[in-house]
Kinemage of the C-alpha trace (Angstrom):
@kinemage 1
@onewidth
@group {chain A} dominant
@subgroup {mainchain}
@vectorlist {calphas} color= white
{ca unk a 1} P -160.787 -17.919 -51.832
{ca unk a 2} L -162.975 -19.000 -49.007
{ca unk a 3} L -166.900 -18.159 -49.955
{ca unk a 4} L -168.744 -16.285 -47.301
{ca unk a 5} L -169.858 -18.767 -44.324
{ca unk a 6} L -173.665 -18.781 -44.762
{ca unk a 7} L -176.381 -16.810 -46.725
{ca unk a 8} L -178.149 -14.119 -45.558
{ca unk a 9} L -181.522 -15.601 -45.495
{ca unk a 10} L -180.325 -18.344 -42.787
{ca unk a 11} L -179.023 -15.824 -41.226
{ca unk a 12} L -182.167 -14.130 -40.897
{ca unk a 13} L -184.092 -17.177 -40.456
{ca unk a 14} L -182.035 -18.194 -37.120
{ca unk a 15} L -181.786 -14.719 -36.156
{ca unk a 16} L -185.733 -14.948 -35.732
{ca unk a 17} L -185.554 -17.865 -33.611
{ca unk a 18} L -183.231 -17.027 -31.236
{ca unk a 19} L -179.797 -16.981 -33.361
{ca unk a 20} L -176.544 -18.985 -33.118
{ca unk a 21} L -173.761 -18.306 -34.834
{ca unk a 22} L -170.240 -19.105 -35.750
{ca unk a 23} L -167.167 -17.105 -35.660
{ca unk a 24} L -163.279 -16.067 -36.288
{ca unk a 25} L -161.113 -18.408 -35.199
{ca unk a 26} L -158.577 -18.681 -32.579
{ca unk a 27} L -157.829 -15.128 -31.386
{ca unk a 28} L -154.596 -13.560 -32.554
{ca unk a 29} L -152.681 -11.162 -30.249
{ca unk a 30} L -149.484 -9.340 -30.397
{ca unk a 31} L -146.687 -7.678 -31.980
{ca unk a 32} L -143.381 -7.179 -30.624
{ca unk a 33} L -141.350 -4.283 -31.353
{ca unk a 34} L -141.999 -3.811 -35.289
{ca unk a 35} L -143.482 -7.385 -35.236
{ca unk a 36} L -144.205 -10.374 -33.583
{ca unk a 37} L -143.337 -13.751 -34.003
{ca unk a 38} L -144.443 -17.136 -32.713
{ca unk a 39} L -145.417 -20.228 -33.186
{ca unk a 40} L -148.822 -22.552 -32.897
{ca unk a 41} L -150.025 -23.792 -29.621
{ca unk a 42} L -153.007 -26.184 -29.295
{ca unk a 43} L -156.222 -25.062 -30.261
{ca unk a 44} L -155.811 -21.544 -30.820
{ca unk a 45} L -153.225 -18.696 -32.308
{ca unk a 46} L -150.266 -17.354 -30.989
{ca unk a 47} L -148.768 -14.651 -31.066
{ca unk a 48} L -145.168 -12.478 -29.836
{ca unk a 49} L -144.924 -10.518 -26.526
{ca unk a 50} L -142.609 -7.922 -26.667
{ca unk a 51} L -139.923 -9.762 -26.841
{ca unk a 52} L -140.753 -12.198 -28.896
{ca unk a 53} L -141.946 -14.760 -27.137
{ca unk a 54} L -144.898 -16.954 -28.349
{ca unk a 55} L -148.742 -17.276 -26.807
{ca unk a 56} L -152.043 -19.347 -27.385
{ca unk a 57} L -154.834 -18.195 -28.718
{ca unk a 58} L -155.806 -14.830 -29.353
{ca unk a 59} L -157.234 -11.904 -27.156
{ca unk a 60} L -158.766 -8.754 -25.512
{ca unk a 61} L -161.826 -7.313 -25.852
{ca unk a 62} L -163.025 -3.733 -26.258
{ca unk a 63} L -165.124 -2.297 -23.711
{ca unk a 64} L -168.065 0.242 -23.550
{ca unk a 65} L -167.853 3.798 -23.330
{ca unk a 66} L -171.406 5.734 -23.213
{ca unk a 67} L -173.279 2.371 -23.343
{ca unk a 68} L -176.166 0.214 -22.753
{ca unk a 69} L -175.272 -2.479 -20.055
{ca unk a 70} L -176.247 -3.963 -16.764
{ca unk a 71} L -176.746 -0.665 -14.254
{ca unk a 72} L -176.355 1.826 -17.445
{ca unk a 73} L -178.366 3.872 -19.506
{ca unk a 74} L -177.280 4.892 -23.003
{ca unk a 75} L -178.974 8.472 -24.622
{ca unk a 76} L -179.691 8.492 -28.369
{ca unk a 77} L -179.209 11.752 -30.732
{ca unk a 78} L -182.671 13.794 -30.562
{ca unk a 79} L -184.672 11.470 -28.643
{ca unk a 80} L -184.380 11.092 -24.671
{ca unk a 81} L -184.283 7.242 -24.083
{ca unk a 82} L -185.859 5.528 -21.400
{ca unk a 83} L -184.730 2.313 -19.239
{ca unk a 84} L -183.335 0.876 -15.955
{ca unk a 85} L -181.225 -1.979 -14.669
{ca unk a 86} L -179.201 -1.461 -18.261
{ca unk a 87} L -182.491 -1.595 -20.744
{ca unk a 88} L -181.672 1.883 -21.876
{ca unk a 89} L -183.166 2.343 -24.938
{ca unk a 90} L -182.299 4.415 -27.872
{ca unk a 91} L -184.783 7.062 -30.147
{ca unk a 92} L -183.995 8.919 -33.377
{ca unk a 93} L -186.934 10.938 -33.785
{ca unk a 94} L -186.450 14.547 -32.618
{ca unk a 95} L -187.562 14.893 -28.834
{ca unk a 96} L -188.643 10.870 -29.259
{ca unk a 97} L -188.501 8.002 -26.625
{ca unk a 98} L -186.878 4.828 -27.269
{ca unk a 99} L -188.739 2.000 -27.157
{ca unk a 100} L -188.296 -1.589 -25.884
{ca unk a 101} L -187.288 -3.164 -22.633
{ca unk a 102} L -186.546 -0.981 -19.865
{ca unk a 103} L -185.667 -3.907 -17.453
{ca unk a 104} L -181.984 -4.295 -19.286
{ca unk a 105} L -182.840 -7.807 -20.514
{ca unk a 106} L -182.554 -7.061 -24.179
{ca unk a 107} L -184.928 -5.895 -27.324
{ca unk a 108} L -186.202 -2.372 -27.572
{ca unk a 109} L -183.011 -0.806 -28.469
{ca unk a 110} L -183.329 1.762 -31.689
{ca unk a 111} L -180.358 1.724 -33.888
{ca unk a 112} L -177.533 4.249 -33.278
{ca unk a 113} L -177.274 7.331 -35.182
{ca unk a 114} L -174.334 8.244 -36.831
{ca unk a 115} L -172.762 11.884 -36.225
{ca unk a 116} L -173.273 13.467 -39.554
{ca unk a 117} L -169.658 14.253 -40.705
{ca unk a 118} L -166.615 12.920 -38.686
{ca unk a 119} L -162.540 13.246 -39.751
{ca unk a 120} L -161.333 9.973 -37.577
{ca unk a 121} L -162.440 7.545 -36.688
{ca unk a 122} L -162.389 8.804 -32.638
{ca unk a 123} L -164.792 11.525 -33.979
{ca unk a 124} L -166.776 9.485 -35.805
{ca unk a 125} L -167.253 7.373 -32.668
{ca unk a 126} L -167.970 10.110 -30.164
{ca unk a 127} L -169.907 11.771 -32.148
{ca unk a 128} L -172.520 8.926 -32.503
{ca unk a 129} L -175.735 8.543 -30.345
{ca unk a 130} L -174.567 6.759 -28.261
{ca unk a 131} L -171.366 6.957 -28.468
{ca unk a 132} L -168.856 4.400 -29.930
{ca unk a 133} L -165.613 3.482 -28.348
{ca unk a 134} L -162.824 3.098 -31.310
{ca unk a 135} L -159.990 0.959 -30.045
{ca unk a 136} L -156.259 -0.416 -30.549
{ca unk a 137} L -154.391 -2.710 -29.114
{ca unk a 138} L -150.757 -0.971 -28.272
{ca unk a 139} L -147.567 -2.221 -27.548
{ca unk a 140} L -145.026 -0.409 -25.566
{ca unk a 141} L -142.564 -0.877 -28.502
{ca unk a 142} L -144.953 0.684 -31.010
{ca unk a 143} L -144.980 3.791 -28.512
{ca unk a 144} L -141.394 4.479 -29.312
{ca unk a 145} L -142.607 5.617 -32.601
{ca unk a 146} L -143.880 9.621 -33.234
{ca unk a 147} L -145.594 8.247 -36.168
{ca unk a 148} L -147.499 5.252 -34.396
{ca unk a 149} L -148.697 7.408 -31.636
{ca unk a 150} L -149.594 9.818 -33.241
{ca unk a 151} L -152.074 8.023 -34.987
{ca unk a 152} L -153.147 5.985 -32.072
{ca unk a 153} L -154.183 8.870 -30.620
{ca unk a 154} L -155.752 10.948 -33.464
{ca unk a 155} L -157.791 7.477 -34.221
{ca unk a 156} L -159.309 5.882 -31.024
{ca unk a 157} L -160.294 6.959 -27.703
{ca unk a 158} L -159.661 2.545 -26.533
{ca unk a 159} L -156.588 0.983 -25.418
{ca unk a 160} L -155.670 -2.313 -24.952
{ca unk a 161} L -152.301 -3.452 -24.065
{ca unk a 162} L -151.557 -5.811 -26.278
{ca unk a 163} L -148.537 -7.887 -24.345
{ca unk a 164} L -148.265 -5.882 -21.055
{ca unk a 165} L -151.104 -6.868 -18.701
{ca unk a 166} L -150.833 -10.404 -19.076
{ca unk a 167} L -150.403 -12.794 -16.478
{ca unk a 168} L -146.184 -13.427 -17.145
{ca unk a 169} L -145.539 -9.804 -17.841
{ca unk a 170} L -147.346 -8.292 -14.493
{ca unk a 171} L -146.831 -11.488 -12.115
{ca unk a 172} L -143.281 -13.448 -13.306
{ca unk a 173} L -142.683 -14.764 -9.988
{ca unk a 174} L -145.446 -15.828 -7.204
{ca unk a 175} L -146.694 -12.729 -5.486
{ca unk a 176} L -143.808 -10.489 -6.707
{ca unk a 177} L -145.205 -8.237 -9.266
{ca unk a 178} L -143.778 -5.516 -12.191
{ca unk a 179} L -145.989 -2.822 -13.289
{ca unk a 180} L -143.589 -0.930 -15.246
{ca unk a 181} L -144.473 -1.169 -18.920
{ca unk a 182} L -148.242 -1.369 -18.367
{ca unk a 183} L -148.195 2.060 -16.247
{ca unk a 184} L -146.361 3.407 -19.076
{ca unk a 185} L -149.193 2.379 -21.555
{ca unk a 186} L -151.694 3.303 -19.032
{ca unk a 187} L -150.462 6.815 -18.557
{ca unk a 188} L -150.027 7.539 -22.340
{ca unk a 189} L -153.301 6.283 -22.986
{ca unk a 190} L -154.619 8.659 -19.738
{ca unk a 191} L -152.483 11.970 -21.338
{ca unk a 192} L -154.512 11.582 -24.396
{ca unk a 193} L -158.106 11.232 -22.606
{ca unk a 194} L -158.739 7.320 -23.714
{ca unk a 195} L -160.041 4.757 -21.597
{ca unk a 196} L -158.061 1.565 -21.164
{ca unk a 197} L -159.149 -1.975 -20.947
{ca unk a 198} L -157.510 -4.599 -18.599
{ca unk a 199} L -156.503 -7.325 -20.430
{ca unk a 200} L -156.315 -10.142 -19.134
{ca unk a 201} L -156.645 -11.197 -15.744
{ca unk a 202} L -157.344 -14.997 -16.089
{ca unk a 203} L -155.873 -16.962 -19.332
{ca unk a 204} L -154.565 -20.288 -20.183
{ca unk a 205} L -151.849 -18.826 -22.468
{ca unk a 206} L -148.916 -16.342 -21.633
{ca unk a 207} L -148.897 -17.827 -18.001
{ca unk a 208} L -145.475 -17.796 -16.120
{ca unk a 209} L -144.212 -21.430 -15.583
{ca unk a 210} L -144.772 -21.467 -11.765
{ca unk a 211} L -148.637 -20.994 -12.572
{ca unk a 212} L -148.963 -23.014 -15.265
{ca unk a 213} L -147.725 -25.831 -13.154
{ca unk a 214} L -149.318 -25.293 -10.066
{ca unk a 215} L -150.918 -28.526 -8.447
{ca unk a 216} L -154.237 -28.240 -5.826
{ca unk a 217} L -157.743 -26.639 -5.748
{ca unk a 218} L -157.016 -24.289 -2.450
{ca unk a 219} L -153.420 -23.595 -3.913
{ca unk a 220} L -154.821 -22.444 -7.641
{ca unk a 221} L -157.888 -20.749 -6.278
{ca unk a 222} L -155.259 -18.372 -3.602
{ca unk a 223} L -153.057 -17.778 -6.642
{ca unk a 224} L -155.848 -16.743 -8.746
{ca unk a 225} L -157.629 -14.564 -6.065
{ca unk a 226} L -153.881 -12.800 -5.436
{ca unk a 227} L -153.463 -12.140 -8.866
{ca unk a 228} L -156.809 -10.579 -9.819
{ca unk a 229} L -156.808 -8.272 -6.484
{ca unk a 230} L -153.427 -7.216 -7.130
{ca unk a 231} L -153.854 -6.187 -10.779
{ca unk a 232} L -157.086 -4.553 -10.131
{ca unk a 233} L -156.149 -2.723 -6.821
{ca unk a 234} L -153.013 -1.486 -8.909
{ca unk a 235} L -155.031 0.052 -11.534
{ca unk a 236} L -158.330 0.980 -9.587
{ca unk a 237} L -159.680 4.539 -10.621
{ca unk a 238} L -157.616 4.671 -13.868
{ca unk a 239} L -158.889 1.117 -15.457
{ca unk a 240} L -163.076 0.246 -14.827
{ca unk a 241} L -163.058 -2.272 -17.670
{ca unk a 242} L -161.646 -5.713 -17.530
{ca unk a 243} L -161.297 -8.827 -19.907
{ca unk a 244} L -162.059 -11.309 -17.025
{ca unk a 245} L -161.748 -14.359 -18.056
{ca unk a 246} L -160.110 -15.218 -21.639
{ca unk a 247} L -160.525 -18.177 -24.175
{ca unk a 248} L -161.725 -20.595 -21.566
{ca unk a 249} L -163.338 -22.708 -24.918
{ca unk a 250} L -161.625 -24.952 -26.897
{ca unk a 251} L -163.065 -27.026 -30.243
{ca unk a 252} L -160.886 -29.459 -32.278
{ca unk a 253} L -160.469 -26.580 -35.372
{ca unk a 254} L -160.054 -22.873 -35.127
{ca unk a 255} L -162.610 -21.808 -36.603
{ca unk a 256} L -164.925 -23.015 -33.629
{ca unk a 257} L -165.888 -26.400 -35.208
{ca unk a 258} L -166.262 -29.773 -33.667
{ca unk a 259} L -166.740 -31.259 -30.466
{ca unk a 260} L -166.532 -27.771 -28.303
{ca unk a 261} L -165.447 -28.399 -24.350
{ca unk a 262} L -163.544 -26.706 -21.779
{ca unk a 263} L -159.983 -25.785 -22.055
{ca unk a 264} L -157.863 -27.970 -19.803
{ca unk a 265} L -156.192 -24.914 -18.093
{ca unk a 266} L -154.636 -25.164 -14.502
{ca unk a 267} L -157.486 -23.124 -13.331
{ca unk a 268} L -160.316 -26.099 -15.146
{ca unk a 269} L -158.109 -28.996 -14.506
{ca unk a 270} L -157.158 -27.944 -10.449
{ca unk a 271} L -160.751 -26.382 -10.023
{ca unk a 272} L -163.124 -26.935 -12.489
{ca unk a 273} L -165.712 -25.137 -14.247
{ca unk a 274} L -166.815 -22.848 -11.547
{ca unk a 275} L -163.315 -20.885 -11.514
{ca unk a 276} L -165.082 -18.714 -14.407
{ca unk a 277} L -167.702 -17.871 -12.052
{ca unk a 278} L -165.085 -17.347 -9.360
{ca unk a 279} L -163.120 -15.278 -10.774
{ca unk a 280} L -166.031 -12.619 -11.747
{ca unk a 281} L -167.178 -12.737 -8.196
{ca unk a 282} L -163.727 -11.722 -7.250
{ca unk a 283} L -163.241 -9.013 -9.850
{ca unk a 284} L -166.428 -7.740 -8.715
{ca unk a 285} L -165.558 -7.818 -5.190
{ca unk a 286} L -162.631 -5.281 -6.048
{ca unk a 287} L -164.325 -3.140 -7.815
{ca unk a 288} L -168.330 -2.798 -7.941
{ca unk a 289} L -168.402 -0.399 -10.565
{ca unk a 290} L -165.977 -2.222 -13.666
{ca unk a 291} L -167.011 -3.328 -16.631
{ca unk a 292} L -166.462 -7.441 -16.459
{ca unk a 293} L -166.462 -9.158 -19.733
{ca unk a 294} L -165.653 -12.521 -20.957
{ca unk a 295} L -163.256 -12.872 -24.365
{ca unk a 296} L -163.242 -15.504 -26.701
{ca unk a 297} L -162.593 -16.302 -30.792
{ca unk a 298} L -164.582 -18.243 -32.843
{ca unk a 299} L -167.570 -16.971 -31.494
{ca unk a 300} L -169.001 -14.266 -33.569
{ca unk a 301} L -170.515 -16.591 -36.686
{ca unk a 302} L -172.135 -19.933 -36.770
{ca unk a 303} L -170.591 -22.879 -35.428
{ca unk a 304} L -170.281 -25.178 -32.334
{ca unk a 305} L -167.916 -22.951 -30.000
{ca unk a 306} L -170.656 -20.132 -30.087
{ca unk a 307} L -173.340 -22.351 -29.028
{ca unk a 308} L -171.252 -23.792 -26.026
{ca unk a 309} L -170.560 -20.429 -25.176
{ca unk a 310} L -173.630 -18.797 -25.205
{ca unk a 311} L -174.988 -21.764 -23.025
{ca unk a 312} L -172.031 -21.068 -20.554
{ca unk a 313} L -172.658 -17.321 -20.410
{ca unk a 314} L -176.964 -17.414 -19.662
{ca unk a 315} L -175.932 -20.202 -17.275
{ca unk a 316} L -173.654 -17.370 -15.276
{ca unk a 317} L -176.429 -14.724 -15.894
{ca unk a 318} L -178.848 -16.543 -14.356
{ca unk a 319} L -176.955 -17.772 -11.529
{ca unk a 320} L -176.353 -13.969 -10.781
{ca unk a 321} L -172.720 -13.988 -11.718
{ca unk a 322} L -171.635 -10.610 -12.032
{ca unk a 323} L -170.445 -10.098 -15.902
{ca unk a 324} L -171.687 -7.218 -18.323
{ca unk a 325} L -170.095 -8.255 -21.397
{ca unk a 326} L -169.008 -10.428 -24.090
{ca unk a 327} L -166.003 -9.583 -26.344
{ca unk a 328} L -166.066 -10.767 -29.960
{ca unk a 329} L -162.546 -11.253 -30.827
{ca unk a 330} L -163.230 -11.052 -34.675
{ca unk a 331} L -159.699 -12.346 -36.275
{ca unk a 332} L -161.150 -12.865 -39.609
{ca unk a 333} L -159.131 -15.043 -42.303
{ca unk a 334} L -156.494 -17.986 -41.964
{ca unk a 335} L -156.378 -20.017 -39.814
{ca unk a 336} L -159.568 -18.444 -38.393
{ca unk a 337} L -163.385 -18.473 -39.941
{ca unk a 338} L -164.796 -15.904 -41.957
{ca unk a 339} L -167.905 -13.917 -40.419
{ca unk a 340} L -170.371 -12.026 -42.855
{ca unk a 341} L -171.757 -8.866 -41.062
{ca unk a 342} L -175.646 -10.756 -41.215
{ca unk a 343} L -174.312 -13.627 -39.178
{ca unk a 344} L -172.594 -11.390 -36.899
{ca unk a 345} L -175.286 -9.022 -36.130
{ca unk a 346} L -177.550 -11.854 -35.108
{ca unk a 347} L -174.906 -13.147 -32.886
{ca unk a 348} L -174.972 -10.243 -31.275
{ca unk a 349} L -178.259 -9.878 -30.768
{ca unk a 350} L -178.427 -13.038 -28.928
{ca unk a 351} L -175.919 -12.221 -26.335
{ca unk a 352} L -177.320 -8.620 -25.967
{ca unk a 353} L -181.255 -10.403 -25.369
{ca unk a 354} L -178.993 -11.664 -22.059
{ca unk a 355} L -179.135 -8.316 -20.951
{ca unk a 356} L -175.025 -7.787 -21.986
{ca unk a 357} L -173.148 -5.605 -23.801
{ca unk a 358} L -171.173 -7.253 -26.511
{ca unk a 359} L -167.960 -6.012 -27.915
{ca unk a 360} L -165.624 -6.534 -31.267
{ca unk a 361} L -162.138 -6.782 -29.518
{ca unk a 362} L -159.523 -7.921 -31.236
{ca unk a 363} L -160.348 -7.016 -34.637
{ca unk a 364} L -158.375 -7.728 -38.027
{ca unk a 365} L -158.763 -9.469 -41.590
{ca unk a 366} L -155.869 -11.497 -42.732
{ca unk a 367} L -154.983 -11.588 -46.602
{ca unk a 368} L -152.080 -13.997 -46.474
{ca unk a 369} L -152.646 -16.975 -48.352
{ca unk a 370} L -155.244 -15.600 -50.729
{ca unk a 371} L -157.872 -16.862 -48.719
{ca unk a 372} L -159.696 -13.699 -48.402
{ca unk a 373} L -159.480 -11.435 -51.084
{ca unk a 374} L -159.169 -7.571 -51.549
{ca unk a 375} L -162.466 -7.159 -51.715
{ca unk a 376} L -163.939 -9.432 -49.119
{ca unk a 377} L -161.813 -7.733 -47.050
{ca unk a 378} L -163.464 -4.468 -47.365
{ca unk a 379} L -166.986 -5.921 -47.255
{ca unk a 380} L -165.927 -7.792 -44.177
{ca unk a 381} L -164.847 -4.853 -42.271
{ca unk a 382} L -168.043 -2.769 -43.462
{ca unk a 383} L -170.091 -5.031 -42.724
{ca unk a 384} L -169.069 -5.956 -39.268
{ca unk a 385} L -168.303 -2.484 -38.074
{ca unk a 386} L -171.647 -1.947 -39.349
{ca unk a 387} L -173.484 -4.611 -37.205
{ca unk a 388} L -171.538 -3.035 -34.032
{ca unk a 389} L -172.808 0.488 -35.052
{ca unk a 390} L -176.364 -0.631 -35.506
{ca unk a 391} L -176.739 -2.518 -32.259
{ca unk a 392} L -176.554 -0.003 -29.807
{ca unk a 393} L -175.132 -2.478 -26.941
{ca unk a 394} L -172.497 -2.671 -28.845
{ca unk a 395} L -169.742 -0.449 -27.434
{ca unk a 396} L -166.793 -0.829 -28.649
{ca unk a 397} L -164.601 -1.629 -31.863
{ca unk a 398} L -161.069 -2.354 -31.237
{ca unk a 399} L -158.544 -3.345 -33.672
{ca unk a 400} L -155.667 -5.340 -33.124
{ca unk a 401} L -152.756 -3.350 -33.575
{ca unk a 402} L -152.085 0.067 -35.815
{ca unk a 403} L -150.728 -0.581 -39.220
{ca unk a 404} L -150.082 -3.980 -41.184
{ca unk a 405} L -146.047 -3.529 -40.661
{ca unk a 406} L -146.112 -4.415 -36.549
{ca unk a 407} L -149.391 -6.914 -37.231
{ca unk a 408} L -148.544 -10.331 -34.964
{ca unk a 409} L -150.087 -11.538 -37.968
{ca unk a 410} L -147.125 -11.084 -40.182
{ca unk a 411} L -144.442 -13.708 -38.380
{ca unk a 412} L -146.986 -16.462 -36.827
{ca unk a 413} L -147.024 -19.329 -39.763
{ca unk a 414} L -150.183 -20.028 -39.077
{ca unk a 415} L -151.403 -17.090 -40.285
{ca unk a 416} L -149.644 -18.300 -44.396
{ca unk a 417} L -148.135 -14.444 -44.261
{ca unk a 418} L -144.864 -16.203 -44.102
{ca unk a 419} L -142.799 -13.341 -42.915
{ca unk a 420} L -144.387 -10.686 -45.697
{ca unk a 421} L -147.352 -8.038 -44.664
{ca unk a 422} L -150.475 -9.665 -43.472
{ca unk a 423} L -152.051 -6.562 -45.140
{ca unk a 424} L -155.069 -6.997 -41.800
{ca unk a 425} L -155.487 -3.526 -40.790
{ca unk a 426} L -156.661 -0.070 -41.932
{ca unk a 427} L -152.983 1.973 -41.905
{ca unk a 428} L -150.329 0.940 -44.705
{ca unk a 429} L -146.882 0.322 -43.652
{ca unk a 430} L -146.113 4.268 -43.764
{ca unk a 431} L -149.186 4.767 -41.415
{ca unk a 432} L -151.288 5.820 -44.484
{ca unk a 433} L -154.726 5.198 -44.420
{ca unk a 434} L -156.131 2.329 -46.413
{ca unk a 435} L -159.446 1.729 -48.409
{ca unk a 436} L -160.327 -0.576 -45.321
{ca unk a 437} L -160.128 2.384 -43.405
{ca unk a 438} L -162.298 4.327 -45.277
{ca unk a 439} L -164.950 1.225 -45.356
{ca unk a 440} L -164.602 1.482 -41.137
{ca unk a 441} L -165.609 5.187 -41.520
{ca unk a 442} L -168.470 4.813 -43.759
{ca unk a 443} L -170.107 2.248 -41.075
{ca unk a 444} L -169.384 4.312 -38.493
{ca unk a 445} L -171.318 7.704 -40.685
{ca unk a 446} L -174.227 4.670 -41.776
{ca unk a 447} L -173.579 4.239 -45.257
């Protein structure tokens, strides 16, 4: 059993400075039909696509629904709230203002408040002031089954594909693109009135071989700007949120410690650091009004990944870059860190004092191993979905995947699960729910 990363009181303390933090580690991602399976890769997770086949480190980020943000204001129950340029500020008290900045650059934001009764999780989300968006990642194989759509649909109103909008699966040969299985995702998610979440336009991992071994600045950057105006164009007017730019951090463990740097990707190694920056001014060039967030692991605690990335992320606010967001991939448990709620809610805060909207977007708790136990587990996902509910530029949990039996978890030895149930999520193997589910609800009701 791994003890909890760091007490409460220096959580608080560093919280009143300014806050760092560290975080889950490498990102997980994927199941295949009933389950993934992969292997390592080099400083981060991987996980199956669809059919089978392994990727880096893990992914997606959730996205925000009725929401604070750069350009948005966000209403809270009985109180009118007050703010501009995405300072929108939240107030409980009946007919009350909200307090705080009103120029979107953090601070001032009153806690959310909790719908009073709620039957899912959905409810429970749209229901709060402001509103909450409750997500899954989905896999076109898991939509084959009544029983997994079903609840996918009962339970969030957030999709992310979890596989089928990644570089290899949309773009397999230069400029030749397939769209089939993410418009089928896309429209299921659109029959059953849930928003959907690009992800991921630009990644080191899941990359076809043609791009991963493309040579030249002006080559890389035309490949780059193709692909991200093709996706988007495709999807404009049914997608407005977009993981951007994924996992473009590396340290020398997964749980974000030592020596954090770039990731050599073709897109750092053939252009350098300013393709992050490029490729946000190019999203945002397709479509002015999306959501544009930046998705990483590791970075939701207290360690060296979250400083470097917090760094990177003011340094592209105040250059002007165009991003809203920052998604908190929140894989909690082996090979990845373990994140107590305290250290996550002051990591959050620090990113939202930017002026952003953070997200939790990728979300599960691993038991394999014994390294977290039963009932860390359940404070873990309290607590957490707890720090997202009380920050209201927080807009969005999303978990990754539906029930423990299709977890990419359960067939990636990193993870220790060594082919058995990685036991992560909230629904059992029958699509039951668990007593983690019932610890998600009572953060999203406050208690």
């Amino acid at each position: 059993m791994r003890s909890a990363p760091f007490t409460l009181l220096l959580s608080a303390f560093l919280c009143a400075a300014g806050c760092s933090d560290s975080g889950d580690g490498d990102g997980g991602e994927t199941t295949g039909t009933g389950g993934a399976t992969g292997g390592t890769t080099s400083g981060g997770t991987t996980s199956g696509t669809p059919s089978g086949a392994t990727t880096g480190s893990g992914e997606t980020s959730a996205s925000s629904g009725a929401t604070t943000g750069s350009g948005d204001t966000t209403s809270a129950s009985n109180g009118a709230t007050s703010g501009s340029g995405g300072g929108a500020t939240t107030g409980s008290g009946a007919g009350g203002e909200g307090t705080g900045g009103s120029d979107g650059t953090g601070g001032g934001a009153s806690a959310r408040v909790p719908a009073a009764s709620a039957s899912t999780l959905r409810e429970a989300g749209e229901k709060a002031n402001p509103p909450l968006l409750i997500g899954a990642a989905i896999s076109g194989g898991g939509l084959g089954n009544n029983d997994y759509k079903r609840v996918a649909a009962a339970e969030h109103n957030y999709v992310t594909a979890e596989n089928e909008m990644k570089w290899d699966a949309l773009e397999p040969s230069a400029g030749n693109f397939s769209w089939g299985s993410a418009d089928n995702i896309v429209n299921w998610a659109r029959q059953n009135n849930m928003k959907v979440k690009g992800h991921t336009l630009v990644w080191h991992s899941q990359l076809p071989g043609w791009m991963s071994s493309m040579t030249g600045k002006a080559n890389v950057e035309a490949a780059m700007r193709r692909h991200i105006t093709q996706v988007m164009g495709h999807f404009k007017d049914r997608l407005d949120h977009w993981d951007v730019v994924n996992e473009a951090v590396q340290t020398d463990s997964d749980t974000g410690v030592g020596n954090p740097r770039m990731r050599p990707t073709v897109f750092y190694n053939q252009i350098g650091e300013s393709y992050i920056d490029l490729a946000f001014q190019i999203a945002r060039e397709q479509d002015p009004k999306a959501k544009l967030y930046y998705n990483d692991y590791s970075i939701d605690a207290r360690n060296d990944k979250v400083e470097f990335v917090y760094n990177m992320v003011k340094g592209m606010v105040d250059r002007g870059v165009p991003i809203d967001g920052v998604g908190f991939q929140m894989h909690i448990g082996p090979p990845n860190n373990e994140a107590g709620g305290a250290d996550v809610a002051a990591n959050m805060k620090r990113f939202t004092d930017l002026g952003l909207e953070v997200l939790i977007s990728e979300m599960d708790i691993n038991r394999c191993g014994g390294v977290v136990t039963a009932e860390e587990q359940l404070t873990y996902y309290h607590d957490i979905v707890a720090a997202c509910f009380k920050e209201p530029k927080c807009t969005a949990v999303t978990f990754w995947g539906i029930n423990d039996g299709r977890s990419w978890l359960n067939g990636w030895s990193g993870a220790l699960c060594n082919g058995q149930s990685s036991q992560s999520l909230l629904f059992n193997d029958q699509y039951g729910k668990k007593e983690t589910y019932n610890r998600v609800m009572n953060a999203l009701l406050g208690k």
